[in-house]
C-alpha positions, 0 to 999 in steps of 0.5 A: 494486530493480533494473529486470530484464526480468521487472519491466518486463514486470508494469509493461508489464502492468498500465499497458495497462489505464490509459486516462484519456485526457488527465487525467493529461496535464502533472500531477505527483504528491507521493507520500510513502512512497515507498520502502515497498512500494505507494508505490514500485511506485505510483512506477514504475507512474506513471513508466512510464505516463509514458514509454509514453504520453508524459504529461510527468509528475513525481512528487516522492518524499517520502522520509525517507532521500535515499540510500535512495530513490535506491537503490531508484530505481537511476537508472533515472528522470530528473530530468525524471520524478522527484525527491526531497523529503526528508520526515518524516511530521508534519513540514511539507514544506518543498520548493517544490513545486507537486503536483496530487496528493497520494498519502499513504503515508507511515507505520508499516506492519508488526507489528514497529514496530506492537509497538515504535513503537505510540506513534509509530505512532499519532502518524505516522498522525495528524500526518502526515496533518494535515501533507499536509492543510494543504499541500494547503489551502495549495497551491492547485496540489492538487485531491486527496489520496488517503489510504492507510488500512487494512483494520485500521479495520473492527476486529473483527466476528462471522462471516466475511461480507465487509467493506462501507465502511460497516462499523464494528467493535469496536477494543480502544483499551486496547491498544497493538497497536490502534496502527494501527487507531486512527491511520487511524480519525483519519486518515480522519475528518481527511481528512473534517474538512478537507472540510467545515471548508476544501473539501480534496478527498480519497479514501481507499482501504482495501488488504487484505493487500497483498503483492509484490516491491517490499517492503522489508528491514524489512517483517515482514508475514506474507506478505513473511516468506513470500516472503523464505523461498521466494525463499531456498529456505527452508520457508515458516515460519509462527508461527501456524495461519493460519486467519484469512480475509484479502483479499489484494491484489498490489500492482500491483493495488493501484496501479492501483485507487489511480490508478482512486479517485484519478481517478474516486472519490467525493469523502470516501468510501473504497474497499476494495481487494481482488481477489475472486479473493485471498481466503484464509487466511493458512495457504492463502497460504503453501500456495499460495506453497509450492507455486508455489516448491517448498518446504514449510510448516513451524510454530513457535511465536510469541515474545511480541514477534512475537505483540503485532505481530500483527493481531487480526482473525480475518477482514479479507475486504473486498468490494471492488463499490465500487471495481468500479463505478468500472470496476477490476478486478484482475488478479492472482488470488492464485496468478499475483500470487504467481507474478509476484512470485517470478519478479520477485524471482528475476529481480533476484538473478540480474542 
């Protein structure tokens, strides 16, 4: 990632509306995943909020891959602000390190390795969240730990109304694909568990479809695909008839609605994410995204591999009130988050 102009100016953006007066003043964050897609612009989002307000902040990056962080991170933040923890979700962090707060990203986060890795994926969310659980139980520096969950644990339910957080449907657990949904079932249910056996405080927030330009390579989400075809000048391909209602969510939004839970959520409750102004079809998202680029929307049949990948949920609105009443609102409706990221990801090629 390079920092262009057009990033900072969407970091600029959406760090005006943060205002916790001092709460975040002399606090460091333990952010794993921090190199995928909502963990590194939750990074910057921080680190910039840093600088402008002079918080003397740090964030330590849990990263499996030392190198690739600093890739992204391009230099551009000082070791003052942020360093790196060498760290595999289920392994035990072995840095020494004494966080206020603990973001949880870290895991299997796309269809590809949810039809590849289902095993691993299962057992990442799992033990990965034990892991960071009993560090914070043991560390006595962490007053919170912020789960990232799913909008897949709400499983399959009839109609197209949307999602409350106390929903619960029905989830296919003789299939592989039910990988991810079932993981972050147990995981919020640890993330719980922990409270009530050892006084672990956490939150947990459930992001829609979240999208934007600080996805990665090997993200093959159908809307990072959609993006990665506009940026190239390609027709946007779709491999189904996209007619499955989803709650998308420009990750910068979605970065400040994890801050705003963080800080002001309740206590073992969740939180959906969704910016009521992005809730469409996949099909309507890639019209939109075709429209804002210049291309088409062209279709081609799905390969057995790439379909076992996919989500089985004809509709994951989410209602996102809850997450409103803690004083969130999102900022990008779908037409300017998908205008922002293409103008981010244009800006970075040219530089």
């Amino acid at each position: 990632m390079r920092y262009s102009e057009r990033y900072m100016e969407t970091l600029k953006k959406v760090t005006e509306q943060i205002n916790f007066g001092d709460t975040l003043k002399d606090r460091s964050f333990l952010v794993t995943g921090a190199t995928g897609m909502i963990g590194s612009a939750f990074t910057d989002m921080l680190l910039y909020l840093n600088r402008e307000k002079q918080l003397n902040l740090h964030v330590f990056a849990a990263v499996r891959n030392v190198n690739r962080a600093e890739k992204r991170f391009d230099g551009f933040w000082s070791s003052d602000e942020l360093s790196f923890v060498p760290y595999r979700a289920g392994e035990e962090i072995k840095a020494e390190i004494r966080p206020d707060y603990i973001i949880h990203c870290a895991g299997n986060a796309h269809p590809t390795v949810y039809a590849e890795q289902p095993a691993e994926t299962l057992m990442t969310n799992i033990q990965g969240t034990y892991g960071l659980l009993e560090f914070a139980r043991n560390t006595d520096s962490v007053k919170r730990v912020l789960y990232v969950s799913s909008s897949e644990v709400y499983g399959q339910m009839p109609g197209e109304r949307l999602y409350r957080e106390g929903d619960c449907g029905t989830v296919d657990f003789l299939s592989a694909r039910s990988c991810c949904s079932s993981g972050k079932r147990a995981a919020e249910t640890l993330c719980v568990c922990f409270a009530k056996e050892y006084g672990t405080e956490s939150v947990i927030v459930r992001p829609g479809h979240i999208y934007g330009p600080t996805m990665t390579e090997q993200d093959s989400r159908a809307a990072s695909a959609f993006l990665r075809n506009a940026v190239q000048g390609e027709p946007i391909l779709m491999k189904s008839a996209g007619l499955q209602k989803r709650s998308y969510c420009y990750v910068f939004d979605c970065a400040t609605a994890m801050l705003t839970v963080l800080l002001k959520g309740i206590a073992g409750e969740a939180y959906n994410i969704s910016n009521r102004d992005a809730i469409v079809t996949i099909r309507q998202f890639a019209e939109i995204l075709a429209e804002e680029a210049g291309t088409e929307v062209i279709f081609e049949k799905a390969t057995d591999k790439e379909a076992a990948g996919y989500n089985p949920m004809t509709c994951s609105a989410l209602d996102a009130e809850k997450l409103e009443a803690l004083g969130w609102t999102g900022q990008y409706p779908v037409r300017e988050g998908i205008g922002d990221t293409l103008q981010i990801l244009e800006s970075v090629r040219e530089k």
